[in-house]
C-alpha positions in Angstrom: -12.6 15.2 -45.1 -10.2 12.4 -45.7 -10.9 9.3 -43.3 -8.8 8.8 -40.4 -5.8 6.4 -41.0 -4.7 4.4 -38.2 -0.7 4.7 -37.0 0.6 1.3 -35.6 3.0 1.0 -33.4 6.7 0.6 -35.8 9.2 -0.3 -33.5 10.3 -3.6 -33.6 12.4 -5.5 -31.1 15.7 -7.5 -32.4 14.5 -11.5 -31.8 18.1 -12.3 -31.0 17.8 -9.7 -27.8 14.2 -11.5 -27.0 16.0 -14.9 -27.3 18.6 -14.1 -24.4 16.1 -12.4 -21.9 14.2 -15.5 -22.2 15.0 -18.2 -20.1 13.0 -21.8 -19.7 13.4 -24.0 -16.8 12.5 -27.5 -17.2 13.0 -31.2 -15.3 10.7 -32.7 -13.3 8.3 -29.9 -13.2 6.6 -28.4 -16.3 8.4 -26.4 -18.5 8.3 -22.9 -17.1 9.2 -19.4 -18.9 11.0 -16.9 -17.1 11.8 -13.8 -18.2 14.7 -13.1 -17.0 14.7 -9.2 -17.8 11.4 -7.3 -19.2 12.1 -3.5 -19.7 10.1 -1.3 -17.6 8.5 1.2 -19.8 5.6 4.3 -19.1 2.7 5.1 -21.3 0.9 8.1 -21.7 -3.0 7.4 -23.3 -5.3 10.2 -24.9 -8.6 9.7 -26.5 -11.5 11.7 -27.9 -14.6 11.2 -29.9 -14.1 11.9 -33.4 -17.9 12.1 -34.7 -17.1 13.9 -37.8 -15.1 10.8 -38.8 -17.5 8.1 -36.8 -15.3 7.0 -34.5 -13.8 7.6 -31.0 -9.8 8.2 -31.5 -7.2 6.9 -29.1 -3.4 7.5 -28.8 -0.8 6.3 -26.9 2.6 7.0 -26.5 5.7 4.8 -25.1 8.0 6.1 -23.2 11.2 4.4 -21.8 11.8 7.4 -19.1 14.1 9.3 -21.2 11.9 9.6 -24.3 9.2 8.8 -26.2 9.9 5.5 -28.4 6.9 4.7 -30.2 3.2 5.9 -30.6 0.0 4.5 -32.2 -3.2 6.3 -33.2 -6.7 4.3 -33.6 -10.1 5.5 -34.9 -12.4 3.0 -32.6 -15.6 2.8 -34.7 -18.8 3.9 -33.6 -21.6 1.0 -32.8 -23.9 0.9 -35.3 -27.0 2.5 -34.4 -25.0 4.8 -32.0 -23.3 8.1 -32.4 -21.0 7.1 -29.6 -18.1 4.3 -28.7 -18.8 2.1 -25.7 -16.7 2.8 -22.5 -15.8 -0.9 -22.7 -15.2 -0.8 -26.5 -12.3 2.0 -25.5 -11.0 0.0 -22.6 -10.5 -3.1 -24.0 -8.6 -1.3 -27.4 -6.2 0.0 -24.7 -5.7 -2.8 -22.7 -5.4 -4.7 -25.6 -2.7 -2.7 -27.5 -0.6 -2.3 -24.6 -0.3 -5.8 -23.5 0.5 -6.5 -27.8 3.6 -4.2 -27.0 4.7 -5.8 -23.6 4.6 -9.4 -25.4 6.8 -8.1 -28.6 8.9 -5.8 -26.8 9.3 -8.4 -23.5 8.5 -4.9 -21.7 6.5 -4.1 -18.6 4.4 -1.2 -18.1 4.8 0.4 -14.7 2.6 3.2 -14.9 0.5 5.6 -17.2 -0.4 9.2 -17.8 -4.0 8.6 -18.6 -6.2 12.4 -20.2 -9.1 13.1 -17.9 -11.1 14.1 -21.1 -10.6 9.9 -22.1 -11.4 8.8 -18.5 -15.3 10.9 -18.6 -15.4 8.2 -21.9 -14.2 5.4 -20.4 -14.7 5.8 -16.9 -13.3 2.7 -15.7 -10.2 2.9 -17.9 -8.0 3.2 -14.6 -9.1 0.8 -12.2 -8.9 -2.4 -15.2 -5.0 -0.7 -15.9 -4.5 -1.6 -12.5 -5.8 -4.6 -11.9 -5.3 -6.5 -15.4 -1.7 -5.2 -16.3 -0.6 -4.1 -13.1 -0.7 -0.3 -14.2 -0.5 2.5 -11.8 -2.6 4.9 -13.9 -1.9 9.2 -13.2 -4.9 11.3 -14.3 -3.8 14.6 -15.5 -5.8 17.6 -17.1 -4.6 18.2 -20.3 -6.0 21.1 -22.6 -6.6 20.4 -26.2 -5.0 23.7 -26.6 -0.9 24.9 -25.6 -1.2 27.0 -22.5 0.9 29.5 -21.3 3.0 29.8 -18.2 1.3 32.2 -15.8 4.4 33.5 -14.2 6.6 33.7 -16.9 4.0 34.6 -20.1 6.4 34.3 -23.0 9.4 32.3 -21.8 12.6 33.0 -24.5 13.9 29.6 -26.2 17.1 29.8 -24.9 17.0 29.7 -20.9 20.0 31.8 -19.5 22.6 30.5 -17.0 20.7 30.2 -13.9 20.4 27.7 -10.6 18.2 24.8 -10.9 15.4 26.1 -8.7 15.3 29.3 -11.1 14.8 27.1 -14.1 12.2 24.8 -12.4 10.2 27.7 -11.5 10.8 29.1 -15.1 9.4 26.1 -16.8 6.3 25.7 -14.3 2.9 25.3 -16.1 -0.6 24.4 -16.0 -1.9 27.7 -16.6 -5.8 28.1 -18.5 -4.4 30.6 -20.6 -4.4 29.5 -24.3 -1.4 30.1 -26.2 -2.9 31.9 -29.7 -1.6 32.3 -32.9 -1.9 35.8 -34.6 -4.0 35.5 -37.5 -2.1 38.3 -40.1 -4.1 41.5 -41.4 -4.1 40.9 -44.7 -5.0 37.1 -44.3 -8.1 35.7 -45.9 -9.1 34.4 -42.1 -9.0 37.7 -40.2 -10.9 39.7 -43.3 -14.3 40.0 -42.7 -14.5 40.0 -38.8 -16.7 42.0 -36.7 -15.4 44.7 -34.4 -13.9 43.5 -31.1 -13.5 40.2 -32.6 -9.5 39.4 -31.8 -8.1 37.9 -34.9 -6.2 35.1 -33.1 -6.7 31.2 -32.7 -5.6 29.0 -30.2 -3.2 26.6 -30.9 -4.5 22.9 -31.0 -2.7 20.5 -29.0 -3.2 17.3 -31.5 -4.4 13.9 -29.5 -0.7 12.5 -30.1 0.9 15.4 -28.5 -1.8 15.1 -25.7 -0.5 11.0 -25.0 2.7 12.5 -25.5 2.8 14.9 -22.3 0.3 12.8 -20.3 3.6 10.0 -20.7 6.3 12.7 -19.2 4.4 13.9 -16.8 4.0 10.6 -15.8 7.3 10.1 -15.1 7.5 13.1 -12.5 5.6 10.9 -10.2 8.3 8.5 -10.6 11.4 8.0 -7.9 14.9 5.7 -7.3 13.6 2.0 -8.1 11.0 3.2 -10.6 8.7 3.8 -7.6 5.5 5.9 -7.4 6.8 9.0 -5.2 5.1 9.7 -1.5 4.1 12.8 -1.3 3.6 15.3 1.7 1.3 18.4 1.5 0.9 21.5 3.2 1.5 21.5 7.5 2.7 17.7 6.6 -0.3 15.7 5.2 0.1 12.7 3.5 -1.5 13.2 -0.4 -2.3 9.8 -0.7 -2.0 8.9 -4.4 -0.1 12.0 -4.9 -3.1 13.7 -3.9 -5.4 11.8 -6.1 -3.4 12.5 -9.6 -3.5 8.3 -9.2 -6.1 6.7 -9.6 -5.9 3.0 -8.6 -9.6 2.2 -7.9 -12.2 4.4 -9.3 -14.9 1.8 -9.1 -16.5 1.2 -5.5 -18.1 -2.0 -6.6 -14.4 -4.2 -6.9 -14.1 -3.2 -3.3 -18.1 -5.0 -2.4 -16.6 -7.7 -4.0 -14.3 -7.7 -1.7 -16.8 -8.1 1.7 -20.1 -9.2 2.7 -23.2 -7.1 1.9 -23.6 -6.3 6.4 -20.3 -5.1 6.0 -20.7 -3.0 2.8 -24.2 -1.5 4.3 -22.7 -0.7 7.2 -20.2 1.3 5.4 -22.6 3.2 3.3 -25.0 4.4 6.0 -22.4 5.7 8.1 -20.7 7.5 5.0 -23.9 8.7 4.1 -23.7 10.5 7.4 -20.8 11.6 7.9 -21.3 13.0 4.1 -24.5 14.5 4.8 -23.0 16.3 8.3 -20.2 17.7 6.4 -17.9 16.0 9.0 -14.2 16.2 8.6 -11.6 12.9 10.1 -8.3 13.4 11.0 -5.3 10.9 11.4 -2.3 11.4 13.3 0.5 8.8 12.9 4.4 8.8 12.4 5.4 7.7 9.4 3.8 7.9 5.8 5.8 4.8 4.7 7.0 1.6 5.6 5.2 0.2 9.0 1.8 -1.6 8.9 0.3 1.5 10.4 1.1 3.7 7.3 0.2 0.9 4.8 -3.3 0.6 6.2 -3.7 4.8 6.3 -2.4 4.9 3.0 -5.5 2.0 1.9 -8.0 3.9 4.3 -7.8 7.6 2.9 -8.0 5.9 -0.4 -11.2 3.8 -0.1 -12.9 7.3 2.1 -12.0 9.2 -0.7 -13.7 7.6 -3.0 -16.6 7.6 -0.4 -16.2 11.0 -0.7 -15.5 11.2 2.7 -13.4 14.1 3.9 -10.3 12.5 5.6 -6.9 13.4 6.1 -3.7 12.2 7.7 -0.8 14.1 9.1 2.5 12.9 9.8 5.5 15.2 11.5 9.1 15.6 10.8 11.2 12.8 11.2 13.7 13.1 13.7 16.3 9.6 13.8 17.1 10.5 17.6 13.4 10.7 18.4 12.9 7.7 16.4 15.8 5.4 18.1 13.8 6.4 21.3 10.5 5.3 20.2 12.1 1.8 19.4 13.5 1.5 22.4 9.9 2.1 24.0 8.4 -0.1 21.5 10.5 -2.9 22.1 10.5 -2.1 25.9 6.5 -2.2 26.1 6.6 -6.0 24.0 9.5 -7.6 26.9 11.8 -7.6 24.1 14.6 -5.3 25.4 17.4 -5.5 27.4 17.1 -5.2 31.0 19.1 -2.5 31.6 17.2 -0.7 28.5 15.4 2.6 30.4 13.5 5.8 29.0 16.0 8.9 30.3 15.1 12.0 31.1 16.9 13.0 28.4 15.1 11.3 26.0 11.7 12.1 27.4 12.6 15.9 26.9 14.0 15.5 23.3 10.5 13.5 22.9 8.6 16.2 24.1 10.6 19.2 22.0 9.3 16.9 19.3 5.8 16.4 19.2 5.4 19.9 20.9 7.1 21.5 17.8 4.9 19.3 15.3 2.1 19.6 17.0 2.0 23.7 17.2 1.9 23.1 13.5 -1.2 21.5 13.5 -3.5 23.4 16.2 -2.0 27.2 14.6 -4.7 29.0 12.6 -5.7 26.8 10.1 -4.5 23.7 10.7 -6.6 20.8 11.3 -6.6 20.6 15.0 -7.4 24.4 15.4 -10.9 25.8 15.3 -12.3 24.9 12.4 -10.7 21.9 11.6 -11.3 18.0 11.8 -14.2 17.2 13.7 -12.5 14.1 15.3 -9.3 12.9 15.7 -7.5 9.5 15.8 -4.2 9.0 17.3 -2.2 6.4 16.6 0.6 4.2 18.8 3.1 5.1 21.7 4.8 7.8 19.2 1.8 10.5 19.4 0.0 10.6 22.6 1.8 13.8 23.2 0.1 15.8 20.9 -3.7 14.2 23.0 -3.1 17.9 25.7 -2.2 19.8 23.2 -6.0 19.1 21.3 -7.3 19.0 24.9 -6.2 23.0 24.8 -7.1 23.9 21.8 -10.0 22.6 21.2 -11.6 21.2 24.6 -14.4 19.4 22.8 -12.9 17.4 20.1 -13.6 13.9 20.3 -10.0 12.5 20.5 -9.2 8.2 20.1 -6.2 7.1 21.1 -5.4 3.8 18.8 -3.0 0.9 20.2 -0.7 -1.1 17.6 1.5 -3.1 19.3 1.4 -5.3 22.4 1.8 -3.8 25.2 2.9 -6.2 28.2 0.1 -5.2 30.9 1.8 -8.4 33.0 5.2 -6.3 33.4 3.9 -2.3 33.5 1.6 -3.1 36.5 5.1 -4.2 38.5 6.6 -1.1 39.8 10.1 0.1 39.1 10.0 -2.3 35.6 11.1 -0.7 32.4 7.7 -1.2 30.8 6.0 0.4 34.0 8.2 3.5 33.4 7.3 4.3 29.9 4.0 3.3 30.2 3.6 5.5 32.9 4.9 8.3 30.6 3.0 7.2 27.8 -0.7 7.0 30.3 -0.5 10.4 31.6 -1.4 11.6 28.1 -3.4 8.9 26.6 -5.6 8.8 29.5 -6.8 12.4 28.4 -8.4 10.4 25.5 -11.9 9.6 24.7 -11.4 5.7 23.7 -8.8 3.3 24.1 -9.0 1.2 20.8 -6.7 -2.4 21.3 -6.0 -5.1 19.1 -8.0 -7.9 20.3 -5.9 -9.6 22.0 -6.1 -11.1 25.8 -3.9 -9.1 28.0 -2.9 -6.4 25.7 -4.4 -3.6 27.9 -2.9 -2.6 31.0 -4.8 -2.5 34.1 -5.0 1.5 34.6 -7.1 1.7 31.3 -10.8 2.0 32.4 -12.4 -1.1 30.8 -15.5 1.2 29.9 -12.8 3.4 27.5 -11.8 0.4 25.7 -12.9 -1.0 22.4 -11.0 -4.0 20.5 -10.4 -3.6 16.3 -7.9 -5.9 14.3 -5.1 -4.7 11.8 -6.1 -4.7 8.4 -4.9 -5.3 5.3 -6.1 -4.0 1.5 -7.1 -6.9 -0.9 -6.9 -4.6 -4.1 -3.7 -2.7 -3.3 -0.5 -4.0 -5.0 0.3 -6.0 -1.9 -3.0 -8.2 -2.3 -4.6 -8.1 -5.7 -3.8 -11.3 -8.1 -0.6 -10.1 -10.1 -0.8 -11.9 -13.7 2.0 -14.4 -15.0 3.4 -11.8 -16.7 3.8 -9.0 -14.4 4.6 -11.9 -11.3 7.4 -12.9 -13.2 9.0 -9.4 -14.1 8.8 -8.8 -10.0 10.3 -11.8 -9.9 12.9 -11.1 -12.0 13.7 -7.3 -10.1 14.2 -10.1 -6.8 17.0 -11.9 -8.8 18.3 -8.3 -9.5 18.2 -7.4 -6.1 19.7 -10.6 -4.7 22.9 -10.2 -7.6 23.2 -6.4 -6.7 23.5 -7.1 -3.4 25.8 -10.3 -3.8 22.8 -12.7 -1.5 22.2 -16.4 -2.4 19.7 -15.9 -5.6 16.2 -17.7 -5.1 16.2 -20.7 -7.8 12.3 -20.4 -8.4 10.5 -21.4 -10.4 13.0 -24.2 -10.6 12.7 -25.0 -6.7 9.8 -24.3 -4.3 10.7 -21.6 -1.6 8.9 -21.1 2.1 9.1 -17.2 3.3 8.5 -15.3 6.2 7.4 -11.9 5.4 8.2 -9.5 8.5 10.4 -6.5 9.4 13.7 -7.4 10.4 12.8 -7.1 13.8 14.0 -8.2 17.5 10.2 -9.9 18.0 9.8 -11.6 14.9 11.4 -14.4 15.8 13.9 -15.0 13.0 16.5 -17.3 14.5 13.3 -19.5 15.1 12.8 -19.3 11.9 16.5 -20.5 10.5 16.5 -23.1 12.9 13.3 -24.7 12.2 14.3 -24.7 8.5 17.4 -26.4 9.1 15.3 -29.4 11.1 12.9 -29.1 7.8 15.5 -30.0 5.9 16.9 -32.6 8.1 13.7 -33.9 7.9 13.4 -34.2 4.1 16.9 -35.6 3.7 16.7 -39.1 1.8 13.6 -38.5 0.8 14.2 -35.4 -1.7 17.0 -34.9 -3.3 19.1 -31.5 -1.7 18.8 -29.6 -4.8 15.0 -30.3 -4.8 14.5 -29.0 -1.0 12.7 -25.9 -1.3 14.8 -22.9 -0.4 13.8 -20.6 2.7 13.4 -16.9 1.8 13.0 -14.0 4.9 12.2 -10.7 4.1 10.7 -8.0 4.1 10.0 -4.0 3.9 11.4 -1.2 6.3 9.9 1.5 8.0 11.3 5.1 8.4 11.2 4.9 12.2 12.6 1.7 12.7 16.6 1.9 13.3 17.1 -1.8 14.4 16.4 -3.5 11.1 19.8 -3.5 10.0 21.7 -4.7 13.0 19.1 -7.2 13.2 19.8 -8.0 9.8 23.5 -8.5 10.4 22.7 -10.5 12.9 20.5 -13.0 10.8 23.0 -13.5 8.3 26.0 -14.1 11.3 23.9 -16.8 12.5 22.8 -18.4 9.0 25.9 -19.2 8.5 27.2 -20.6 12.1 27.0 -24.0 13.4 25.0 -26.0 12.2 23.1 -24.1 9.8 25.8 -23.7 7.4 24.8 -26.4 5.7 22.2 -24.8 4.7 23.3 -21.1 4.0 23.5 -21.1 -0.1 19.9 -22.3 0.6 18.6 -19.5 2.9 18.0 -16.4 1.1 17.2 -12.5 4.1 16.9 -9.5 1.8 15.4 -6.4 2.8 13.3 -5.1 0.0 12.6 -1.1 -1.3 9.2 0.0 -1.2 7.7 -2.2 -3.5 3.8 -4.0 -2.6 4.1 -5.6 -5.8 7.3 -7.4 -5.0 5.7 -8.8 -1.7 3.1 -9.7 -3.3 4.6 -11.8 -6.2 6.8 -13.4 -3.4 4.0 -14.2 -1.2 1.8 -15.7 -4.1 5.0 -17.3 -5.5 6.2 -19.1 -2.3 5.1 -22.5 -1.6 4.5 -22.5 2.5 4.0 -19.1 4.7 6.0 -18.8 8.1 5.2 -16.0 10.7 7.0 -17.0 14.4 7.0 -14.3 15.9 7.5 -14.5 19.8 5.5 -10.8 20.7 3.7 -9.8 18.8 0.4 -7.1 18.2 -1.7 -8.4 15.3 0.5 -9.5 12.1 -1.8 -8.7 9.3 1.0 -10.6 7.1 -1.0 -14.1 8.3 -4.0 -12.8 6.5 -2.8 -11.7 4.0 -0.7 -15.2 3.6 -4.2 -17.1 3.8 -5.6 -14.5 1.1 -3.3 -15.5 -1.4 -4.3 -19.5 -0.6 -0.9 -20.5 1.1 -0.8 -22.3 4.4 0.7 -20.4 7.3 2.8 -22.3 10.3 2.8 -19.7 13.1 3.6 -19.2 16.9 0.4 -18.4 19.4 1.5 -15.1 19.9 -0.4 -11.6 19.6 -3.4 -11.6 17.3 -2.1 -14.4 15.1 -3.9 -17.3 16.3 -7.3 -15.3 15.7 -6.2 -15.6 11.8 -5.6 -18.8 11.4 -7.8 -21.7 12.0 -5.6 -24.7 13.6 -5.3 -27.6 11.3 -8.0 -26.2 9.0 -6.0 -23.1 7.0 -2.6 -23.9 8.9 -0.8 -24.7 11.8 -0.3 -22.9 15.5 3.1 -23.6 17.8 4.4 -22.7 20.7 7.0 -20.1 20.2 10.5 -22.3 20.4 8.6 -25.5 19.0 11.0 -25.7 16.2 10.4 -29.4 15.7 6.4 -29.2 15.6 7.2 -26.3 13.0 9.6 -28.6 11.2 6.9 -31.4 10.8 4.3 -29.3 9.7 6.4 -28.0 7.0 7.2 -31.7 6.0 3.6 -32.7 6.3 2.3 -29.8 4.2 5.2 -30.5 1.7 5.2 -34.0 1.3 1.0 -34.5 1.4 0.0 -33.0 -1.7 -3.7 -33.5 -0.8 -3.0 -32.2 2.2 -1.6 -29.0 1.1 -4.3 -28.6 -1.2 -6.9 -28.8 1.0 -5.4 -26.8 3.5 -4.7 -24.0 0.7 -8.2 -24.1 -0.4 -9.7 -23.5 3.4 -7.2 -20.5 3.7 -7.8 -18.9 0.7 -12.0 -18.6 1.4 -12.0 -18.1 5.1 -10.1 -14.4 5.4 -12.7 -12.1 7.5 -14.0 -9.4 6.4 -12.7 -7.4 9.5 -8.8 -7.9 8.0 -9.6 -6.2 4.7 -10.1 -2.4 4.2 -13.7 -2.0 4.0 -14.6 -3.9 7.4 -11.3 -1.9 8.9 -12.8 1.2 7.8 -16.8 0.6 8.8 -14.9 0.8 12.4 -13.3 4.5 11.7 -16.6 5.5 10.2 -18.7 4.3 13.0 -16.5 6.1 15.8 -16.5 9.2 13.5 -20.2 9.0 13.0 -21.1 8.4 16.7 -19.2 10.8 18.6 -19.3 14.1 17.0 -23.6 12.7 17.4 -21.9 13.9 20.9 -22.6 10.6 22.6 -20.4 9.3 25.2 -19.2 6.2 24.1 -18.6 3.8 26.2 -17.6 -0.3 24.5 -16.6 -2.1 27.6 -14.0 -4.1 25.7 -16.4 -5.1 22.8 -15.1 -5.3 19.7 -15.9 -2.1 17.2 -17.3 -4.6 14.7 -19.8 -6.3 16.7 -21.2 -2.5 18.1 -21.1 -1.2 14.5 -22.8 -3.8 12.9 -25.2 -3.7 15.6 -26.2 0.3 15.0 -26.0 -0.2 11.4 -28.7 -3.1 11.5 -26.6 -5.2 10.0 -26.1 -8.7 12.3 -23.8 -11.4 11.7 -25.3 -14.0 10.2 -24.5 -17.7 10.4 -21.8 -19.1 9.4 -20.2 -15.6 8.3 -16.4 -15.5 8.5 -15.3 -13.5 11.3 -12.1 -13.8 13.8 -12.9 -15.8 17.0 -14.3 -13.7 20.0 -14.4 -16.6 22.8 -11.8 -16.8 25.4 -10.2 -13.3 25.6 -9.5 -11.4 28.5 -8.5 -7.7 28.3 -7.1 -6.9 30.9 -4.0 -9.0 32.5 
């Protein structure tokens, strides 16, 4: 047999089109490279041991989204002494090649088709895509052989005139069946067979054309703004990671990293249990996409998946009028309405059509709040209590925890006739029915009516390794970087000069409680502050943003309203300095603005928890912030940042002068903030809490917390005590009930 001869990649990129994407920016700072446009491109990557020819083979394809534009095939040799390639031998190749490509094409690879015969080789192929070239990696199950279709066997070449669905269903595949080439009578091959021995072969699928259609289907996953699509199953569950086709994580050890070993023993002998028991968790929120709730389902069902736990979460139908009244109570219930703002009876009964309709799709025959479905269920916010009877009927004994997100002003729902008594009072009657009352921990966040023995206290939670968190490299930083400038041209805002001048962001929905016109005016005294002793076109910009949520209709009036007042009196003077974009459903994008940015705001006047703070202090930037909601317990006054009194523009102002003027000062407040995050903020400690509940009441004990925090009793029952000087957020000084 002839030795394998390695294909290179062959296309080459013009170096006058790489000299005008590039851009440099120089002065006082270092000389900096931008790239001003990398091309986003998809791979598809195949691989299989080759022993005959001593090596393990590996292809990849490039695809641009409409076709394939280059390929390269490798023969990795085998170690001497071994009949077999090393897992990291094959990983690094990969990784290797495909950052040579993104470097000579100025390219950027948003996601892979990856074999699942390459990743039982190279088992941690996926998880180093992710989180060395920013890579979202799709597993798919491709034969070595052509299959075919097992609804439509032997489909003609030409496809007739038909409607779209027709064709689609026509061109479905992923059948076993081999496709198999007749071998002829009177051919050499066929003469000499036994009887009942066909005289047909499969057809081989070769490695390239297996890289080949791991790329395209790659790019089904793929929506508007080269996004990952969300995905909804069957009686409306959430398929996190398009049900586990993409594989961000696949090694459990980045996320002990990630925590302290109480926490990560914790989590292990409660998953062992819940394994072991067979139990099955259910979440019920309302949205798969856009609100910190859904971020931090999407982060949990990942990480208990690859616990092999068995959890799943359920979302229902979106319905904008249902939604406009779930605002309204949300911003009712935080004091951040207007007076006259009241729940109507006619809204109460459109509520109720609502979640009664959803929720007879989950406790029919089959669903997972019939008989025979989750063994415990969690409920989540003000938008879902109706569906707590509606368990309570079907299935009297399920364990049911109702779970609080927002603040909830337990000073104005205990004074009768108040907007926020009404709702609440509509809200209680169902979530009363409920087994636990889980609050953020935060003093005065649980109205009075709420036995105290029903209540347990559990942070927000963010996910250090998901694309909002994990450390983006220089190269893939500034392509999101460079899809901001896109965004800001395309939708004709000030453009952000970085990384020419410094920028300070505030990273929050556009929301009536986030205290945005706080946020323009302390900027403007900022600036007033710095003038004569930087120059104007040296003061670092001010950039407020941040994602939507599917359920939230006041972002864009709220947005309006921002940009009205940027550029009133006074703060005109510094609009073409102010940048307010809402962004699409990118974590990356955050993230590269976050670890970008030079100085994190968050001044919110209500507020529930703001994971944003943490995750600000994760990424080792100092956060100014008003003592509202759970956002003092984050930050550590004068050590990892600064807390005001919401209003205090001037005390914000200084600090931002301090922390910009003092280099040591902002280095050794960046330092404290980037090593003192809690383990409670992140994923793992988030989910010990869900795995502890879960693993103590279907024991069928009666739970009863007090108004201790789930942390403290879980590490507790796993044996697993804090230990000195362990970061964890404050408990002194709160009082639950007002």
């Amino acid at each position: 047999m002839a030795p394998h001869k390695n294909a290179e990649f062959v296309s080459v990129a013009s170096g006058e089109s790489l000299r005008r994407r590039l851009s440099s920016v120089s002065g006082d700072k270092p000389v900096v490279t931008g790239f001003t446009s990398l091309t986003s491109m998809w791979a598809g990557i195949a691989g299989s041991p080759a022993p005959n020819e001593g090596g393990f083979e590996v292809s990849i394809s490039i695809h641009d989204s409409v076709y394939n534009t280059d390929f390269a095939s490798t023969m990795i040799p085998f170690t001497p002494g071994k009949a077999s390639a090393s897992a990291e031998q094959i990983e690094s190749h990969i990784i290797d090649a495909l950052r040579k490509f993104s470097s000579e094409h100025l390219c950027k690879f948003l996601g892979a088709g990856v074999t699942l015969s390459l990743i039982k080789e190279a088992p941690n192929l996926c998880t180093r895509l992710w989180l060395e070239m920013d890579i979202v990696p799709i597993v798919f199950n491709i034969k070595p052989y052509h299959t075919e279709s097992l609804t439509r066997p032997h489909i003609k070449h030409r496809i007739p005139s038909a409607t779209n669905s027709m064709i689609n269903s026509q061109l479905q595949s992923g059948a076993e069946t081999p496709t198999f080439l007749a071998v002829t009578g009177g051919s050499a091959g066929a003469a000499g067979l036994q009887a009942g021995v066909t005289g047909k072969l499969p057809i081989m699928r070769t490695l390239d054309e297996q890289a080949d259609s791991a790329a395209r289907k790659c790019l089904m996953y793929y929506g508007p703004g080269n996004n990952p699509r969300l995905t909804i199953g069957p009686r409306n569950q959430v398929t996190v990671d398009a049900a586990g086709k993409i594989h961000l994580i696949d090694d459990l050890e980045e996320y002990e990293k990630t925590v302290g070993s109480g926490t990560w023993n914790a989590v292990n002998k409660f998953a062992d249990e819940l394994r072991e028991k067979k139990i099955k968790i259910g979440f019920f929120s309302s949205t798969p996409q856009g609100g910190g709730v859904a971020l931090m389902r999407h982060a949990l069902i990942r990480f208990l998946n690859l616990l092999d736990v068995d959890a799943a979460w359920y979302v229902p139908n979106p319905s904008p009028s249902v939604f406009r009244t779930t605002k309204n109570n949300h911003n009712i219930l935080q004091g951040v309405a207007a007076p006259d703002l009241r729940l109507t009876k006619e809204a109460k009964d459109n509520f109720n059509q609502w979640i009664y309709k959803n929720g007879l799709r989950w406790t029919a025959d089959g669903g997972p709040l019939a008989p025979g479905g989750v063994d415990v269920a969690f409920i989540d916010d003000p938008q879902m209590p109706g569906l707590i009877p509606m368990i309570k009927k079907s299935r009297p004994g399920l364990p049911i925890v109702y779970r609080s997100h927002i603040e909830i002003r337990s000073d104005l729902t205990s004074i009768k006739g108040s907007p926020q008594e009404e709702v609440w009072e509509y809200l209680w009657k169902n979530i009363q029915l409920a087994d636990l009352f889980i609050s953020h921990p935060v003093s005065k966040f649980v109205p009075t009516d709420v036995p105290i023995e029903k209540v347990a206290l559990l942070g927000a939670a963010t996910d250090f390794l998901d694309g909002l968190n994990k450390e983006l490299a220089p190269w893939d930083s500034q392509f999101y970087m460079g899809e901001f400038r896109s965004l800001c041209v395309k939708e004709r805002v000030n453009e952000l000069k970085w990384p020419e001048r410094d920028y300070i962001i505030q990273v929050a929905r556009f929301d009536p409680s986030k205290g945005i016109p706080n946020v323009v005016d302390s900027y403007y005294k900022f600036r007033k502050l710095l003038e004569g002793k930087v120059e104007a076109e040296d003061a670092p910009q001010l950039l407020i943003c941040g994602h939507g949520a599917v359920d939230d209709p006041d972002a864009s009036i709220i947005y309006d309203q921002v940009i009205m007042l940027v550029n009133s009196e006074p703060y005109k003077e510094y609009a073409n300095d102010v940048v307010a974009m809402r962004l699409p459903p990118s974590d990356q994008l955050l993230n590269a603005l976050m670890q970008n940015a030079k100085i994190a705001l968050q001044l919110s006047t209500r507020e529930g928890f703001e994971v944003k703070v943490s995750e600000a202090l994760h990424a080792g930037k100092p956060v100014v912030a008003c003592r509202t909601g759970g956002i003092p317990l984050q930050i550590e006054h004068g050590k990892s940042g600064y807390l005001c009194e919401p209003g205090d523009n001037a005390a914000v102002a200084q600090h931002l002068f301090n922390l910009y003027t003092d280099k040591k000062l902002y280095a050794t407040v960046s330092e404290y903030a980037r090593t003192h995050v809690s383990d409670e903020v992140g994923t793992v400690g988030n989910a010990a809490a869900w795995l502890y509940l879960a693993a103590v009441l279907t024991r069928g004990t009666k739970l009863k917390p007090n108004g201790a925090w789930l942390n403290d009793l879980l590490r507790a029952e796993a044996g697993e005590p804090y230990q000195p000087g362990e970061p964890k957020l404050p408990r002194e000084g709160l009082v639950v009930h007002a």
